[in-house]
C-alpha positions as CSV (number, residue, x, y, z in Angstrom):
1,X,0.4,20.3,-157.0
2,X,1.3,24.0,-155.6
3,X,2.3,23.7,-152.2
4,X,0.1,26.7,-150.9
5,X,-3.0,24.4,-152.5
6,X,-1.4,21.3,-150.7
7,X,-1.1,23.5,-147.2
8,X,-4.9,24.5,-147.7
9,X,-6.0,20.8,-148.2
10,X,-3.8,19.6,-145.0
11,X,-5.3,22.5,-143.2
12,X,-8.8,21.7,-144.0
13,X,-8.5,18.0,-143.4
14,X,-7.3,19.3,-139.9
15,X,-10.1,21.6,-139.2
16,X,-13.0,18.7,-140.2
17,X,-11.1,16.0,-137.9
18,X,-11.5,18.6,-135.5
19,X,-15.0,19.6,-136.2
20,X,-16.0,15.3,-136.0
21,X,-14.3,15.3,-132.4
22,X,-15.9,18.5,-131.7
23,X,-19.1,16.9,-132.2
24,X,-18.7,14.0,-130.7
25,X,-17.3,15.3,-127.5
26,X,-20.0,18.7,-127.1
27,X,-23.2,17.2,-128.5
28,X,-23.1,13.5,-128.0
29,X,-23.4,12.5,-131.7
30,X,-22.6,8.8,-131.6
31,X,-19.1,8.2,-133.6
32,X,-20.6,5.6,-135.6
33,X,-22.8,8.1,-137.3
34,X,-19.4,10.9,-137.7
35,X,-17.3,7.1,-139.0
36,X,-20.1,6.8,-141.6
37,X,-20.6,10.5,-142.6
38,X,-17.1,10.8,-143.1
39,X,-16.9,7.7,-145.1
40,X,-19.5,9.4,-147.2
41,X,-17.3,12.4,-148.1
42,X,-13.9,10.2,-148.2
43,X,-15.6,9.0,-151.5
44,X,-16.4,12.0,-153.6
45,X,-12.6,13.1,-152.4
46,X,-10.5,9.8,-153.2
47,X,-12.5,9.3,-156.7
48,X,-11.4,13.3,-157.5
49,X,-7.4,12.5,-156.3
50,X,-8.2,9.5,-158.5
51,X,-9.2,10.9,-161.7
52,X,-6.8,14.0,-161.5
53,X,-3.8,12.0,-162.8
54,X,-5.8,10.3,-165.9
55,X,-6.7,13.7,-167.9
56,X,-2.9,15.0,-167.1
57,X,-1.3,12.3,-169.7
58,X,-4.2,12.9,-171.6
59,X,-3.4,16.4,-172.3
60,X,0.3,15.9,-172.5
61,X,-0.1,13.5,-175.2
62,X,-2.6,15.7,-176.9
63,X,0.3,18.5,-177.1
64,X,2.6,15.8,-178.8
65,X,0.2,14.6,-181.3
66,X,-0.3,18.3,-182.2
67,X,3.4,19.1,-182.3
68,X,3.8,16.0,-184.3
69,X,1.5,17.0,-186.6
70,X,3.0,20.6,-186.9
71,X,6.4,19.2,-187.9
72,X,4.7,17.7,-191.2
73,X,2.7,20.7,-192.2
């Protein structure tokens, strides 16, 4: 991963800590509800991280069968 992608993600994760504390703190949301709401988005995130490294060896050995198949042609 670029490091100017891996800054922005860092950056972001910052900024919606920030934004749950914010929330807590200014309007009285009970943390329970932020815990929860945040545990909804952690899921959509981790099964993306997740899945990002299975179609990288898929493609790598794609490019190998196809090279493969070059050499006998």
């Amino acid at each position: 991963m670029d490091k100017k992608i891996r800054y922005w993600m860092i950056a972001t994760c910052l900024l919606l800590i920030g934004a749950g504390v914010l929330v807590v703190t200014t309007f009285g949301v009970p943390s329970g509800s932020v815990v929860w709401f945040g545990f909804l988005l952690l899921c959509p995130l981790l099964h993306f991280f997740m899945m990002r490294n299975m179609h990288h060896d898929q493609h790598a050995s794609l490019r190998n069968k196809s090279k493969k198949e070059s050499n006998y042609e």
